[in-house]
Structures are given as structure tokens and as C-alpha cells.
C-alpha positions in Angstrom: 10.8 -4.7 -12.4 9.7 -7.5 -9.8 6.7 -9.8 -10.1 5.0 -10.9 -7.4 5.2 -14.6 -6.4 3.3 -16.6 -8.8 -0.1 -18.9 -7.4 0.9 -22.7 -7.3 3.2 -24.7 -5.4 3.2 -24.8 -1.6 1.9 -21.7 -1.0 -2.0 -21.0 -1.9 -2.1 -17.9 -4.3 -3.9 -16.0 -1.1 -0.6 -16.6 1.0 2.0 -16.0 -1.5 2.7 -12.6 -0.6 4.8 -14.0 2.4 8.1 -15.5 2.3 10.9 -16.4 4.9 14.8 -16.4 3.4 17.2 -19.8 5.0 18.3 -16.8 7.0 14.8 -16.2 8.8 14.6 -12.9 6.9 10.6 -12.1 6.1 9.9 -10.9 2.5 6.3 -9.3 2.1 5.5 -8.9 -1.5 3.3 -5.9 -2.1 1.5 -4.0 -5.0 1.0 -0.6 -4.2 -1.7 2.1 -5.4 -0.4 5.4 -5.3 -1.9 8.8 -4.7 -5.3 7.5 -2.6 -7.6 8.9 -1.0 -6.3 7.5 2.0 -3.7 5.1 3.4 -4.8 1.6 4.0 -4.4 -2.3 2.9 -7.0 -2.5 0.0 -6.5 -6.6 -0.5 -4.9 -9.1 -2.6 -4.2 -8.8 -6.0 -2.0 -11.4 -8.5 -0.2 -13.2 -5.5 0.7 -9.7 -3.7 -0.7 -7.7 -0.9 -2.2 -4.8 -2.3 -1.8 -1.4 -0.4 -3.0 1.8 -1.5 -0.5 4.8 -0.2 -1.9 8.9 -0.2 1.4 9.9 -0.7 2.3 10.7 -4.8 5.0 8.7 -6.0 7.4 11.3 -6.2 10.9 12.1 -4.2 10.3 8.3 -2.3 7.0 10.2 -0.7 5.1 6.7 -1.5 8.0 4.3 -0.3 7.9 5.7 2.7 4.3 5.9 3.1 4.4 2.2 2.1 7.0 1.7 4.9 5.3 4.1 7.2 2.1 2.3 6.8 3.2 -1.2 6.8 5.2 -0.8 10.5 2.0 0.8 11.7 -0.1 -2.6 11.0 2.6 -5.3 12.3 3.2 -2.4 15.5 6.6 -2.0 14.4 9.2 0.8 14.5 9.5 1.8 10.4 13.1 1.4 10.8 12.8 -2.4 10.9 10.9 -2.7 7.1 13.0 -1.5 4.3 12.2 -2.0 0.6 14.3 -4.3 -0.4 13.1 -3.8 -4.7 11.0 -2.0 -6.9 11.5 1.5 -5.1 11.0 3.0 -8.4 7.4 0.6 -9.8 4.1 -0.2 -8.0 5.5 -4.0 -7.2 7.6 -3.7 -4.3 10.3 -6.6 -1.6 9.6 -5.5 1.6 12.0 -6.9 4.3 10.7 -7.0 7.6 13.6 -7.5 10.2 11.3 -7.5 14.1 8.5 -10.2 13.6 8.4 -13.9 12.3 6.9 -14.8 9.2 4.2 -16.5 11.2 3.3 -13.1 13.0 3.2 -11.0 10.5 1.0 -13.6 8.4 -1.4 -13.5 11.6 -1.6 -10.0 11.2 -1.6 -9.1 7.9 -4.5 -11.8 7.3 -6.7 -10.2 9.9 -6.2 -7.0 8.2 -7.6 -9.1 5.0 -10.5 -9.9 6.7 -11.0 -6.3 7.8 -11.2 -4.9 4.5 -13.7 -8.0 2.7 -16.8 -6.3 5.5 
């Protein structure tokens, strides 16, 4: 099972969630709430970005809601976010292929802001 990134060093606990590999690769780490009422981004919680999926987590249903959902919000095709670990547990690697780190942080945090009103 995967953790998300732990609060402390460079990173402030609200912006751990986002890291870029020496390859430019972007890895978005998320926590996901299964079987909602309805699929959205729900906040932060313990370092990740939390996201609540309708789908049940069975079959991969959720994962690619998760995917699905996650394209949607950085206005990506779904085919350029894959889940790179924890298919199978609520912690999940994303790897998001189209966007930098620095536009999918712009995006995401908006989103955050969204959902404290």
C-alpha cells in the first residue's frame, strides 16, 4: 500500500500531493472516497488530494472514475493520466503525462479553493 507524501521538507503539507520525477514526469498523490454521492475533489487530507469517485470500487469502476475525473479538471484526454499505484486501496500515484507540474498545481489549487465556499 502507498502513503501519501509526508508534511515537512520543501514542500508545505498543502502542496505535497504534487511531485515532478528528474524525467519531468508529474505524480499527483490522491486519497480517494469511493461509492459517493457524486464525483468531485472533496479537499486535502494527510498530504494527498482527496477525491471522492460515484463509481463502487469494483472491476476498476473507481480507477477509472478517478482517471475519468481527474483528466476532466486539468482538460485533458484520460488517456494521458494512468495510475501508476494503489489500483487496488483508496491511496493512489497518478502520472499525468500532458501538463507541467506547475499547471496542474494552478489548477488543482483553484479547484481547492472551490470546494472551502
Amino acid at each position: 500500500m502507498i502513503g501519501c507524501p509526508e508534511a515537512g521538507g520543501k514542500d508545505a503539507p498543502e502542496r505535497a500531493y504534487l511531485s515532478t520525477l528528474s524525467d519531468g514526469t508529474v505524480l499527483l498523490s490522491l486519497h480517494v472516497q469511493p461509492k459517493a454521492s457524486k464525483s468531485r475533489v472533496v479537499g486535502l487530507h494527510d498530504g494527498c488530494l482527496k477525491v471522492a469517485v460515484a463509481a463502487p470500487p469494483i472491476e476498476g469502476r473507481a480507477n477509472k472514475e478517478v482517471v475519468k475525473l481527474v483528466a476532466g479538471i486539468l482538460g485533458i484526454a484520460a488517456r494521458q493520466v494512468t495510475v501508476k499505484t494503489g489500483a487496488l486501496s483508496r491511496k493512489k500515484l497518478l502520472v499525468i503525462t500532458a501538463l507541467p507540474e506547475a499547471a496542474i498545481r494552478a489548477v488543482v489549487e483553484k479547484t481547492l479553493q472551490k470546494c472551502q465556499k
